[in-house]
N, C-alpha and C positions, 0 to 999 in steps of 0.2 A: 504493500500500500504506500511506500515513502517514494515511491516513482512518480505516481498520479500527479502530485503537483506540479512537477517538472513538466510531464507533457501540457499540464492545461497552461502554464507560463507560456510553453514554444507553440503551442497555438497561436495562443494571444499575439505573441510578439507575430509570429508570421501575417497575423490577418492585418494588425498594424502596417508592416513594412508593406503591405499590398495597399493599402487605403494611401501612401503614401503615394508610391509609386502612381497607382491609376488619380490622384489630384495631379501630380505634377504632370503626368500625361496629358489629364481633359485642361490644365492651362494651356500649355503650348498647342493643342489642337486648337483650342479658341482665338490664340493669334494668330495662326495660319488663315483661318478661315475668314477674321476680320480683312486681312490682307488681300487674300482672294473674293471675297464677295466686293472691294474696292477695285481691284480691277476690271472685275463685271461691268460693273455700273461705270466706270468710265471709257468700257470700248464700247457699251450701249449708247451713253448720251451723245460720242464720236462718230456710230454710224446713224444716230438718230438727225443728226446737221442736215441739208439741203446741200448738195454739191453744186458751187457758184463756176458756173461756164460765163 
């Protein structure tokens, strides 16, 4: 029985270093995409112009 604690500790700790990991992952996805949904919208508004002949 002097075992149990230990593994419920390296649980614990494992599911922390994972909640870590996937915050820092879904930060840097969120900059990416802010980045890319700006460049959408400005070759949109680029081909939304009238071409002057």
């Amino acid at each position: 029985m002097g075992g149990k604690p230990d593994i419920i500790k390296a649980i614990v700790l494992i599911f922390a270093i994972g909640l870590v990991i996937t915050g820092f992952t879904s930060i840097h996805a969120s900059e990416d995409r802010g980045a890319r949904a700006f460049n959408v919208v400005g070759s949109v508004q680029a081909m939304g112009q009238p071409l002057n002949r």
